[in-house]
MDAnalysis code that builds the backbone (N, CA, C; Angstrom):
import MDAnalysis as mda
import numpy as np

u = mda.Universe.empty(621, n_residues=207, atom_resindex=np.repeat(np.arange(207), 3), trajectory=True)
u.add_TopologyAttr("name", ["N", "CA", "C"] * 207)
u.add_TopologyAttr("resid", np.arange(1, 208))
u.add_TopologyAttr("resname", ["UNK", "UNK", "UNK", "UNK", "UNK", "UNK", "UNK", "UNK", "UNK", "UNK", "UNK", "UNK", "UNK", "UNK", "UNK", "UNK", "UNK", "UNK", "UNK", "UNK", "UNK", "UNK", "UNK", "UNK", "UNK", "UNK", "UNK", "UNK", "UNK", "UNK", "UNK", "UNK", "UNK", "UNK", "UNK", "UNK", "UNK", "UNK", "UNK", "UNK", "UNK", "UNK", "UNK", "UNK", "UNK", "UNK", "UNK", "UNK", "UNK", "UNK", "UNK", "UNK", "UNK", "UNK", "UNK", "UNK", "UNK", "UNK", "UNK", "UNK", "UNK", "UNK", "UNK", "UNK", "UNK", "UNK", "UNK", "UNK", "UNK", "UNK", "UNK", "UNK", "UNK", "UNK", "UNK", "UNK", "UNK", "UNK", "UNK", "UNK", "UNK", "UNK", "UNK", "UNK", "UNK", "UNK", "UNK", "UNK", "UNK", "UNK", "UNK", "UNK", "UNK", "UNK", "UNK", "UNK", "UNK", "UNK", "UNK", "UNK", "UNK", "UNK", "UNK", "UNK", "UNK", "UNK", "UNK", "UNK", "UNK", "UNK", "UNK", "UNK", "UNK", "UNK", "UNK", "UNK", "UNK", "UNK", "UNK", "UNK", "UNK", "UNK", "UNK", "UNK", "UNK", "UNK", "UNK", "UNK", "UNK", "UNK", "UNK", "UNK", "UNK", "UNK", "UNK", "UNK", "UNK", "UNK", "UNK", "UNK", "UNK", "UNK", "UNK", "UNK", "UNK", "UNK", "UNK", "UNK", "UNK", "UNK", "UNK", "UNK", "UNK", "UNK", "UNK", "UNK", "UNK", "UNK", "UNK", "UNK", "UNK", "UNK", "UNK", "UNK", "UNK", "UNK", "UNK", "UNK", "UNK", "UNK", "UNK", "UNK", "UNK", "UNK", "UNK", "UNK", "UNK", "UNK", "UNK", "UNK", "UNK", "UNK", "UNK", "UNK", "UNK", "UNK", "UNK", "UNK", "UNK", "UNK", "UNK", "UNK", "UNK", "UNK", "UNK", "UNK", "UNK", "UNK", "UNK", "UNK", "UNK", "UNK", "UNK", "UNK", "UNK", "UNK", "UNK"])
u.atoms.positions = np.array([
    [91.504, 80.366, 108.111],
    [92.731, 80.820, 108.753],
    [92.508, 81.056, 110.247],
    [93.782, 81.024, 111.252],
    [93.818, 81.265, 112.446],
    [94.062, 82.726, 112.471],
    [93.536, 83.506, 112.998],
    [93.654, 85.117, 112.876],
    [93.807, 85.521, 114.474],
    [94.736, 86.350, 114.581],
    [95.043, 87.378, 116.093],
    [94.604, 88.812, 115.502],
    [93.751, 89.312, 116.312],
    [93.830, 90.922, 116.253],
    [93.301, 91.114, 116.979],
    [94.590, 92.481, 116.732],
    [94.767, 93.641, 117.938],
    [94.445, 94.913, 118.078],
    [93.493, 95.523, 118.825],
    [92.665, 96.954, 118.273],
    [91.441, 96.154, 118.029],
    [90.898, 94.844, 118.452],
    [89.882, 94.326, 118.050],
    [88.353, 95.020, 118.490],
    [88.799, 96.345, 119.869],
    [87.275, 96.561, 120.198],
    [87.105, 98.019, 119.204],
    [88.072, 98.680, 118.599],
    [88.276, 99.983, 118.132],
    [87.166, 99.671, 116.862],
    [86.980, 101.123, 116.039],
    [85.795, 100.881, 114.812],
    [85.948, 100.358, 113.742],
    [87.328, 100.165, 113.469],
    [87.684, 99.420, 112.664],
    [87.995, 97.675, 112.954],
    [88.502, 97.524, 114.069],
    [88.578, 96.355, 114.512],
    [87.447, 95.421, 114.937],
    [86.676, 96.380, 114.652],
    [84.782, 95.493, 115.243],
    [85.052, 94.833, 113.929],
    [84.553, 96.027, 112.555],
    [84.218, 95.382, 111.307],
    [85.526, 94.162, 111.125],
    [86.515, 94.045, 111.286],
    [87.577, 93.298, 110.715],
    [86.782, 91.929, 112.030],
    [86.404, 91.900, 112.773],
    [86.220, 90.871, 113.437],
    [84.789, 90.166, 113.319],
    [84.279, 90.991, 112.971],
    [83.046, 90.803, 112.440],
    [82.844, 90.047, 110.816],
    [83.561, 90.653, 109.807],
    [84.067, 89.910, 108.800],
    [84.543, 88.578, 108.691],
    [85.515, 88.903, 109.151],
    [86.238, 87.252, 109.646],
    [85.487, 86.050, 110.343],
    [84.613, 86.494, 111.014],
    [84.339, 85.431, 111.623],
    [83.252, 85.349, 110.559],
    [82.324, 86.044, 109.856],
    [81.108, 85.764, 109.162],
    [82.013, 85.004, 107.881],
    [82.968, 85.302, 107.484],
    [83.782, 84.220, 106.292],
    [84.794, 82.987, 106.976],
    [84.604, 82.496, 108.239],
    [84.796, 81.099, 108.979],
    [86.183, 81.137, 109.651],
    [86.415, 82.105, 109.489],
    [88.129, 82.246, 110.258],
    [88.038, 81.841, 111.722],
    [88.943, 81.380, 112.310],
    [89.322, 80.544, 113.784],
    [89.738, 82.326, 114.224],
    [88.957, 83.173, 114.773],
    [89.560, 84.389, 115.392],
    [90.040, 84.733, 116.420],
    [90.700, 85.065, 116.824],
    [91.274, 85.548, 118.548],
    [91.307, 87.189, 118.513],
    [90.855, 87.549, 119.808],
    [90.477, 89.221, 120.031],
    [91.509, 89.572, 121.176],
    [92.403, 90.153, 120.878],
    [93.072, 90.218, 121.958],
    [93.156, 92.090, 123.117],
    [91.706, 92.101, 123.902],
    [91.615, 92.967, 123.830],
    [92.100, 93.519, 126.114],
    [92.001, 94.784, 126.403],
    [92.346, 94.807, 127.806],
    [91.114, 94.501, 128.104],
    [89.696, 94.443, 127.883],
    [88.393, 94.474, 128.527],
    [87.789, 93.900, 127.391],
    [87.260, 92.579, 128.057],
    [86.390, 91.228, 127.335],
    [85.251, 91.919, 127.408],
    [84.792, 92.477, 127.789],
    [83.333, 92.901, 127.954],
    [82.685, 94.082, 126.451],
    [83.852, 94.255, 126.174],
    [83.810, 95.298, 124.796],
    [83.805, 94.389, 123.906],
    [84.000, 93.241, 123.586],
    [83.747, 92.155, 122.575],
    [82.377, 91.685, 122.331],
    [81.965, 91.758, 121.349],
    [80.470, 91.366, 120.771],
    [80.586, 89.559, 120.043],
    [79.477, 88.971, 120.320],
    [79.783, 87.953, 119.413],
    [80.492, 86.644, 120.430],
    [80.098, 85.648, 120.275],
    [80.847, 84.463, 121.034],
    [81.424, 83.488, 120.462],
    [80.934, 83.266, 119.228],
    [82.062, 82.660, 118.059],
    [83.683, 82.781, 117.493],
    [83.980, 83.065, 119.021],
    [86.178, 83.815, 118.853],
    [86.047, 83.289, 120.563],
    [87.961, 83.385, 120.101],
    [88.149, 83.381, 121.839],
    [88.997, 84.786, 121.656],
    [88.649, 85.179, 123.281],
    [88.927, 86.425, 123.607],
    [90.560, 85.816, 124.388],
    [90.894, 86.840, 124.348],
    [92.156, 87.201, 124.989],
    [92.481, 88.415, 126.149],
    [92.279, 88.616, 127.149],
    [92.255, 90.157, 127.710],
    [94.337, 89.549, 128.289],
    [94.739, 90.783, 127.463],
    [96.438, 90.876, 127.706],
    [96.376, 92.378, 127.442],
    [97.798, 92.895, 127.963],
    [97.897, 93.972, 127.962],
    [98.950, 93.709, 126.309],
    [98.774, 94.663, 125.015],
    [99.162, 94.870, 123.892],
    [100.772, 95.743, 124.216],
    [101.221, 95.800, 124.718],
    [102.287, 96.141, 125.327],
    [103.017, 95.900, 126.122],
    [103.130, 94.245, 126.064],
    [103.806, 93.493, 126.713],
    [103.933, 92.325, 126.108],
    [104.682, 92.022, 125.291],
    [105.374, 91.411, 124.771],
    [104.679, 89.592, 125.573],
    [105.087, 89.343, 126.248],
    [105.246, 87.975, 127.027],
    [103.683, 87.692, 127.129],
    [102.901, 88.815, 127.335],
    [101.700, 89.109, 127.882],
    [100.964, 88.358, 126.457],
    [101.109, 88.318, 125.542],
    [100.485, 88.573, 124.053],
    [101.711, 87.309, 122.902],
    [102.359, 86.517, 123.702],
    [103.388, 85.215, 122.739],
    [102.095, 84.616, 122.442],
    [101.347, 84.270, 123.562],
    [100.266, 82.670, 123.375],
    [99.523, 83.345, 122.555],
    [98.952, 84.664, 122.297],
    [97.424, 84.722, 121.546],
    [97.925, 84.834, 119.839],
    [99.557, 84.637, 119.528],
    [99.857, 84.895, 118.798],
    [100.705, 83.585, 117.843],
    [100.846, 82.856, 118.961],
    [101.254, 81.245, 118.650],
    [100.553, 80.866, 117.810],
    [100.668, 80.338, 117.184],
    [100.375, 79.248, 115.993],
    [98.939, 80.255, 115.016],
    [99.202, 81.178, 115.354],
    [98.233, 81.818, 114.232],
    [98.647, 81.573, 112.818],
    [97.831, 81.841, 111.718],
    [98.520, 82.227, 110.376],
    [98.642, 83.757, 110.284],
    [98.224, 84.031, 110.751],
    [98.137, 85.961, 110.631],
    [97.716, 86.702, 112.066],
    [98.501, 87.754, 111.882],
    [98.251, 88.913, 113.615],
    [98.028, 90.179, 112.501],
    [96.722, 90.831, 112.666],
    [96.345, 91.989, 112.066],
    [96.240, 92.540, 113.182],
    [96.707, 94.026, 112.933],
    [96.465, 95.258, 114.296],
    [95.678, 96.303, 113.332],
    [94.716, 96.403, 114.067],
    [94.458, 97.756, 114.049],
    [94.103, 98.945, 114.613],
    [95.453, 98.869, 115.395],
    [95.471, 99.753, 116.635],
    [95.312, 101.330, 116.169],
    [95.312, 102.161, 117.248],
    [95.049, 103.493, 116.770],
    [94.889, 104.274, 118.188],
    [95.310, 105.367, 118.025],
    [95.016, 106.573, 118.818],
    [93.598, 107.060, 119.576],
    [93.311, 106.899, 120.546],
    [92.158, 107.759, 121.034],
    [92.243, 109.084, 121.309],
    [93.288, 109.503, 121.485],
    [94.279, 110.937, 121.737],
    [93.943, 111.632, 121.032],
    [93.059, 111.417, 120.081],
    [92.615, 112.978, 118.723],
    [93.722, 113.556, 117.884],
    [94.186, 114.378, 118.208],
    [95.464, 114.808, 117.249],
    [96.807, 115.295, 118.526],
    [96.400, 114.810, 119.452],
    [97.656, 114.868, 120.586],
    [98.664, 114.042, 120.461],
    [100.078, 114.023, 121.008],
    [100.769, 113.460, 120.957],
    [100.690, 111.750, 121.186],
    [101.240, 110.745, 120.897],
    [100.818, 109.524, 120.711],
    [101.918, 108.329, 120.693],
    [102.032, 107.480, 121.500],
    [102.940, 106.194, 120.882],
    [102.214, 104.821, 120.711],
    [100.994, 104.889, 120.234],
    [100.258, 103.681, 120.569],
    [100.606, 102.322, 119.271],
    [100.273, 103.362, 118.583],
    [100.854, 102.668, 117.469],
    [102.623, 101.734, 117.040],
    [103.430, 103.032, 117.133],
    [104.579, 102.612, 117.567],
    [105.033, 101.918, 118.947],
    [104.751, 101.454, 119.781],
    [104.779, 100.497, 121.437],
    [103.841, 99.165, 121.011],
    [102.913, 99.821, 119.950],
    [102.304, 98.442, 119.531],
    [102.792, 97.315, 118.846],
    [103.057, 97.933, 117.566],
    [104.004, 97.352, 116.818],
    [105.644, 96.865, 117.279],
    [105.744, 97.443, 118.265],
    [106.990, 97.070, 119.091],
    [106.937, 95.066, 119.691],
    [105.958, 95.639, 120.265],
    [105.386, 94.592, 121.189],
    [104.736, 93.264, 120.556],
    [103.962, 93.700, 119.373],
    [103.624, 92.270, 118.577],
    [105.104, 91.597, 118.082],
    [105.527, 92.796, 117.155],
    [106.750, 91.921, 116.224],
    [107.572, 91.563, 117.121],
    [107.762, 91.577, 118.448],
    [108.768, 90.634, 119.222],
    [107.834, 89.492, 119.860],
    [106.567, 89.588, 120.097],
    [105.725, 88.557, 120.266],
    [105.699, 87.724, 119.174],
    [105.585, 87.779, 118.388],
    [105.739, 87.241, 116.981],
    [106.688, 86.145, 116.495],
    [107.830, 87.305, 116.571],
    [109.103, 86.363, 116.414],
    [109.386, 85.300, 117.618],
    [109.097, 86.007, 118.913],
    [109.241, 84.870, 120.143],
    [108.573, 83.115, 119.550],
    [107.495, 83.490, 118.884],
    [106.433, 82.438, 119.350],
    [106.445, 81.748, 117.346],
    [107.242, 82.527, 116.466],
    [107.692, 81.926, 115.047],
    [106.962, 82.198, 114.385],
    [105.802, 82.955, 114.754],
    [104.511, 83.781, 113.635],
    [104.708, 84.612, 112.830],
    [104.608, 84.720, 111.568],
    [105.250, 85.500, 110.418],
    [104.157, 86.369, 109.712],
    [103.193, 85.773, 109.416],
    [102.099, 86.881, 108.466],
    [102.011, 88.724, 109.289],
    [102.054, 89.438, 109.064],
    [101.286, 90.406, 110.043],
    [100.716, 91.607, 108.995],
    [100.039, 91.884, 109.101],
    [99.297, 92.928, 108.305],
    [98.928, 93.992, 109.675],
    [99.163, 95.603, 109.259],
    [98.961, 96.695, 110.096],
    [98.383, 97.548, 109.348],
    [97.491, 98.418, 109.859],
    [96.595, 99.202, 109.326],
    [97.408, 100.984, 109.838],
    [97.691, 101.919, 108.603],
    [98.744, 102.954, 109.108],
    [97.490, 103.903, 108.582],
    [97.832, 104.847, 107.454],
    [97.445, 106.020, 106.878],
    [97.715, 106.492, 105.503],
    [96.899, 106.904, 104.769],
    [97.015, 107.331, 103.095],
    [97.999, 108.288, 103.535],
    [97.398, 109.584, 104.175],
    [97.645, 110.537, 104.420],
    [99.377, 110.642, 104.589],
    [100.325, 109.879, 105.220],
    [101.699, 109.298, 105.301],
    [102.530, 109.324, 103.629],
    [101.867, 108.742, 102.253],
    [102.087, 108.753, 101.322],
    [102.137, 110.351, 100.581],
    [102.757, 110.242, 99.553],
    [103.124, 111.595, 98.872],
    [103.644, 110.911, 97.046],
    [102.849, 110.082, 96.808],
    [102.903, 110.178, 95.477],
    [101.400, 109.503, 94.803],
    [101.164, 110.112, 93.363],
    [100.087, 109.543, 92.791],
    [98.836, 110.413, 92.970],
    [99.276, 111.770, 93.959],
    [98.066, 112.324, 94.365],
    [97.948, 114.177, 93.138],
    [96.702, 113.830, 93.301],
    [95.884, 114.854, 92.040],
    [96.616, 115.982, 92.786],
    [96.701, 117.270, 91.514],
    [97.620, 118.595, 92.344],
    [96.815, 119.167, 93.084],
    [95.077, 119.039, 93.722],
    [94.440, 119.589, 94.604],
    [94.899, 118.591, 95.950],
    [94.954, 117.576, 95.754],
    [95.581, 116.784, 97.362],
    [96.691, 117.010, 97.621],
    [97.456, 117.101, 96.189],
    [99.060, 117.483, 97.042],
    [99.657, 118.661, 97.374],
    [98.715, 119.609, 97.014],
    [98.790, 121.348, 97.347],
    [98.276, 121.564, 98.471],
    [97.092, 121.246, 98.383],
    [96.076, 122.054, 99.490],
    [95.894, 120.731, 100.622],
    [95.274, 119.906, 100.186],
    [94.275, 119.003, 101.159],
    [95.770, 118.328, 102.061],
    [96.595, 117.077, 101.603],
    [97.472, 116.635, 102.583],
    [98.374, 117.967, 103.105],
    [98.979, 119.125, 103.113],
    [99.600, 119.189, 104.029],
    [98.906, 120.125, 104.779],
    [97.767, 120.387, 104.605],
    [96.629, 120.430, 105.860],
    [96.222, 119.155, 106.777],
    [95.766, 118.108, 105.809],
    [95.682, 117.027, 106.553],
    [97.016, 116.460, 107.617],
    [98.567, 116.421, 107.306],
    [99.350, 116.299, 107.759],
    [99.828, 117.234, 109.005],
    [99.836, 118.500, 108.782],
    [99.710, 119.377, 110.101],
    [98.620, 119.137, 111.200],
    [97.433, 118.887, 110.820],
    [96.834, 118.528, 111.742],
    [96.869, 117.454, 112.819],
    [97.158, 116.445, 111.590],
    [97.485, 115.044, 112.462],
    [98.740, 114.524, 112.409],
    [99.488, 115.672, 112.655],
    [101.364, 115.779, 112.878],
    [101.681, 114.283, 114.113],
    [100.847, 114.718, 115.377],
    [101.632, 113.120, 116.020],
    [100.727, 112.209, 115.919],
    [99.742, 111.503, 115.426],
    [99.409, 110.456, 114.861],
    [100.141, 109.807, 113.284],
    [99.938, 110.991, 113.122],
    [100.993, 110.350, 111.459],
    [102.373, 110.398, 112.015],
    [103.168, 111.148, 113.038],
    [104.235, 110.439, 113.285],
    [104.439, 109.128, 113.977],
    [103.441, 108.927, 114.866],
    [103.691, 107.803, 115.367],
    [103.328, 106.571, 114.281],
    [102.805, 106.762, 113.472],
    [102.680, 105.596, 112.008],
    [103.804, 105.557, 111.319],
    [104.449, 106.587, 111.224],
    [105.574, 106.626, 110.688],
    [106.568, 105.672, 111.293],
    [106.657, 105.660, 112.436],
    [107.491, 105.302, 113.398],
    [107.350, 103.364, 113.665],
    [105.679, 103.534, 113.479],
    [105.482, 102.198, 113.572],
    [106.019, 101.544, 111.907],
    [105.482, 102.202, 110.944],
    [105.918, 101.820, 109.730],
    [107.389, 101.304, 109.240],
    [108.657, 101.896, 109.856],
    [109.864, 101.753, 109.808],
    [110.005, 100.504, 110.797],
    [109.183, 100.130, 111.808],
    [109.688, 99.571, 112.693],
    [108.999, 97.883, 111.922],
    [108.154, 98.069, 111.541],
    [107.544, 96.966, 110.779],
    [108.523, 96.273, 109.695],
    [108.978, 97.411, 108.629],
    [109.558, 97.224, 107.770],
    [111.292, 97.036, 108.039],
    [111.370, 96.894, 109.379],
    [112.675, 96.739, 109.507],
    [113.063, 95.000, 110.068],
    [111.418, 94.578, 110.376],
    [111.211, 93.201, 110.847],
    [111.441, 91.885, 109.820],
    [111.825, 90.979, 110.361],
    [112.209, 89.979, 109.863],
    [110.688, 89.225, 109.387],
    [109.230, 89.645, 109.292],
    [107.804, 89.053, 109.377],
    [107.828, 89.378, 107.969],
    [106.771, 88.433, 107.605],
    [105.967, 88.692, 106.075],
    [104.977, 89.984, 106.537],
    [105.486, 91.178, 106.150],
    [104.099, 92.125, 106.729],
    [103.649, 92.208, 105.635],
    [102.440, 93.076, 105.678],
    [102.119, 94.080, 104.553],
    [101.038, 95.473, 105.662],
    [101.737, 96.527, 105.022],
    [100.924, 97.416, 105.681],
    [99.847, 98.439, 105.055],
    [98.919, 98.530, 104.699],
    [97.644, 99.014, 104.809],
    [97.072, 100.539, 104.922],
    [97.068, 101.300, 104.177],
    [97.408, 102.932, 104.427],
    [95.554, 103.311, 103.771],
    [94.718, 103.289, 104.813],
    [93.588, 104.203, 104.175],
    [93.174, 105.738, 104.502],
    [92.326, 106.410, 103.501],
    [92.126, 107.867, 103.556],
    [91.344, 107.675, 105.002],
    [90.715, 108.904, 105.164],
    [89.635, 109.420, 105.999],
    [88.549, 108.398, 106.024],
    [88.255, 107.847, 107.228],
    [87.388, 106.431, 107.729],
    [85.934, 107.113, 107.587],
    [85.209, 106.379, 107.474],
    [83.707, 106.782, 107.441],
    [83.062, 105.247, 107.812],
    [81.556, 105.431, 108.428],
    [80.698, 104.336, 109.197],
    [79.730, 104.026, 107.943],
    [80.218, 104.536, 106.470],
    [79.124, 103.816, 105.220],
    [79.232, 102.017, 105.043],
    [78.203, 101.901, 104.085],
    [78.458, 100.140, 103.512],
    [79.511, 99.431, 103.234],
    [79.499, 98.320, 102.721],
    [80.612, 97.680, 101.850],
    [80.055, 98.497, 100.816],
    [81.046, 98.679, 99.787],
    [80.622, 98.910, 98.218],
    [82.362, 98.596, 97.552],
    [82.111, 99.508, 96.280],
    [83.272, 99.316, 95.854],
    [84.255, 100.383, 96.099],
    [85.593, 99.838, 96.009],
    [86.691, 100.850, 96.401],
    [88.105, 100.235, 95.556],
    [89.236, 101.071, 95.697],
    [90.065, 101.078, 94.871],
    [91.492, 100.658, 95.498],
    [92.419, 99.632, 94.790],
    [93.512, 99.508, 95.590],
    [94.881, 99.752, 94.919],
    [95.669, 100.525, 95.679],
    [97.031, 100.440, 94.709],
    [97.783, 99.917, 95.868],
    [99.250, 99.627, 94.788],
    [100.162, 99.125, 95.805],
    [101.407, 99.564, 95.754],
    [101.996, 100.209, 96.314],
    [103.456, 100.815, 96.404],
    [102.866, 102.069, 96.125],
    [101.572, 102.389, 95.995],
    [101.543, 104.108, 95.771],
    [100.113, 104.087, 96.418],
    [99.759, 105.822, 95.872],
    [98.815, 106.542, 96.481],
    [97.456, 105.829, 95.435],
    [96.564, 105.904, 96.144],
    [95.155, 105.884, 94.544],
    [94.397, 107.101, 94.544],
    [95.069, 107.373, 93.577],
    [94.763, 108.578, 93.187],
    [93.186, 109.812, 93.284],
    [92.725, 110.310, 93.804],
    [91.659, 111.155, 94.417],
    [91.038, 110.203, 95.751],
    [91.840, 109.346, 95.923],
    [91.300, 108.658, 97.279],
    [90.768, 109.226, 98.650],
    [89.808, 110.502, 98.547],
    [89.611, 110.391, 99.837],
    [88.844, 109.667, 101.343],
    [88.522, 109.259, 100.747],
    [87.416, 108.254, 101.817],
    [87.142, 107.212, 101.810],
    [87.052, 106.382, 102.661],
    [86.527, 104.543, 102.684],
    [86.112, 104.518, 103.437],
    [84.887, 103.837, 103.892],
    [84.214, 102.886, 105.105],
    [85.164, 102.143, 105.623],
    [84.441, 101.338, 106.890],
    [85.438, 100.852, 107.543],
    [85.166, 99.762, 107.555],
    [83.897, 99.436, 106.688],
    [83.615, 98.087, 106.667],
    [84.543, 97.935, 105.172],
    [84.743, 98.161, 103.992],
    [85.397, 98.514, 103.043],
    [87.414, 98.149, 103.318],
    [87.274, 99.077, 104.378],
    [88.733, 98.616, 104.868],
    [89.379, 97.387, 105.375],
    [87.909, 96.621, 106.475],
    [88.212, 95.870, 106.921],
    [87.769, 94.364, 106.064],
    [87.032, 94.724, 104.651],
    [87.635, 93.720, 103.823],
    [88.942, 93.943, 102.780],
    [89.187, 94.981, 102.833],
    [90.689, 94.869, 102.040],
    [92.029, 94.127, 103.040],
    [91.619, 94.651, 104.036],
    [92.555, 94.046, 104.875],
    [92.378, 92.625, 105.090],
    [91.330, 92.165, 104.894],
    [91.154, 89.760, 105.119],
    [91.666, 89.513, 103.802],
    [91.168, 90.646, 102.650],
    [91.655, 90.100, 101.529],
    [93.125, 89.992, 101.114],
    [93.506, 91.242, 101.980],
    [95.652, 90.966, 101.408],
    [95.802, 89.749, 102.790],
    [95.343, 89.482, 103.568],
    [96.019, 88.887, 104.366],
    [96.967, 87.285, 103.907],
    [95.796, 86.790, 102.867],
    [96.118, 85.112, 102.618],
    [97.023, 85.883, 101.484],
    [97.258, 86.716, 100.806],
    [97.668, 86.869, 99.525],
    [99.517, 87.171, 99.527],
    [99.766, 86.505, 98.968],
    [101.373, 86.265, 99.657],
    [102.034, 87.614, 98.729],
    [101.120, 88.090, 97.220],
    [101.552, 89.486, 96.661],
    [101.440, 90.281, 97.158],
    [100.923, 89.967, 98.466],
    [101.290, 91.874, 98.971],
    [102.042, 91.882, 100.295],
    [103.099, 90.710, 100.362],
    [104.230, 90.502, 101.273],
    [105.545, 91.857, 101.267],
    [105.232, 92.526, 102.246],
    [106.758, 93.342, 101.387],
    [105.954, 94.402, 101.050],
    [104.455, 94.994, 101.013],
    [104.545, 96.196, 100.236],
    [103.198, 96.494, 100.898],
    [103.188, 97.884, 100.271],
    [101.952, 99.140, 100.964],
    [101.163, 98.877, 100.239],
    [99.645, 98.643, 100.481],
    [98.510, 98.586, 100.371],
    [97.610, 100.022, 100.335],
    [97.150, 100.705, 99.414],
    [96.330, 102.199, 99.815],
    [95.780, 101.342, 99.392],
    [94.195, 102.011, 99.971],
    [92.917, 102.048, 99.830],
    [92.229, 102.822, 99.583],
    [91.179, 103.186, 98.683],
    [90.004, 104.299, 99.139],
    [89.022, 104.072, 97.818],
    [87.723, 104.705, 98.448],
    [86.582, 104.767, 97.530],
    [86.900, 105.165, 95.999],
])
């Protein structure tokens, strides 16, 4: 496959680029600073992700645009996500590219979860990360309001462990899910990408 992604220098976007290219994908990195890209087997892209016009060509004739953009802001206020998703899905549609897969948050979901996550743990977790999970929110509606084959991608709490095994539901929570690697994530995410069943619907993840 021809692959665009965006968030390609972030910790999750290494492993997803790193993956891809080790399983033969044609990759494009579309990042503000080439110099944060590892690896010479992709072409780079330096565009600004928030500009629409800036980001048509790296998105032309792909089969798939995965983001996995994200916040550096910690738990401060945030639109990165939402301006992101703005900016691809009209790049997108400009240029007739349809696949897109986005990487959001478990934490966003509220069903399927054991009565210790849905008492105690998420709406601690949710207060804390009040404007990052809103701005997913925000991006999430804006995805799902697009005319693209998406599918969007919701994992627990990221961690720097192995591949191993992990668990996937779809349209819901998986149940005691707290944690996944990010190498873990960033093969669930190559794996829904070709898969036309998870067009239309939420992807959780976790160990």
């Amino acid at each position: 496959m021809k692959i665009t992604v965006f968030g390609a220098t972030g910790a999750t976007g290494q492993h997803v680029l790193e993956q891809a290219r080790a399983a033969g994908h044609q990759v494009t990195a579309v990042v503000r600073d080439p110099s944060k890209v590892r690896g010479t087997d992709l072409t780079v892209v330096e565009a600004d992700t928030m500009d629409p016009a800036a980001i048509e060509p790296a998105v032309a004739g792909a089969d798939a645009v995965i983001s996995a953009l994200g916040t550096r802001n910690g738990r401060g206020p945030t639109t990165v996500c939402t301006d992101g998703a703005t900016s691809i899905v009209r790049a997108m549609t400009a240029a007739g590219t349809r696949r897109l897969v986005v990487v959001s948050a478990a934490g966003l979901a509220k069903d399927n979860d054991d009565p210790f996550t849905r008492v105690l743990v998420k709406p601690i977790v949710q207060r804390m990360l009040r404007h990052p999970f809103a701005d997913m929110t925000r991006m999430e509606a804006l995805v799902r309001a697009s005319d693209l084959d998406w599918t969007i991608i919701r994992p627990p709490m990221l961690t720097e462990g192995p591949r191993g095994a992990y668990r996937t539901e779809v349209d819901t929570g998986v149940r005691s899910g707290m944690r996944i690697s990010r190498a873990n994530l960033a093969h669930a995410i190559l794996l829904a990408t070709p898969d036309e069943r998870t067009v239309g619907k939420v992807l959780t993840v976790a160990r």
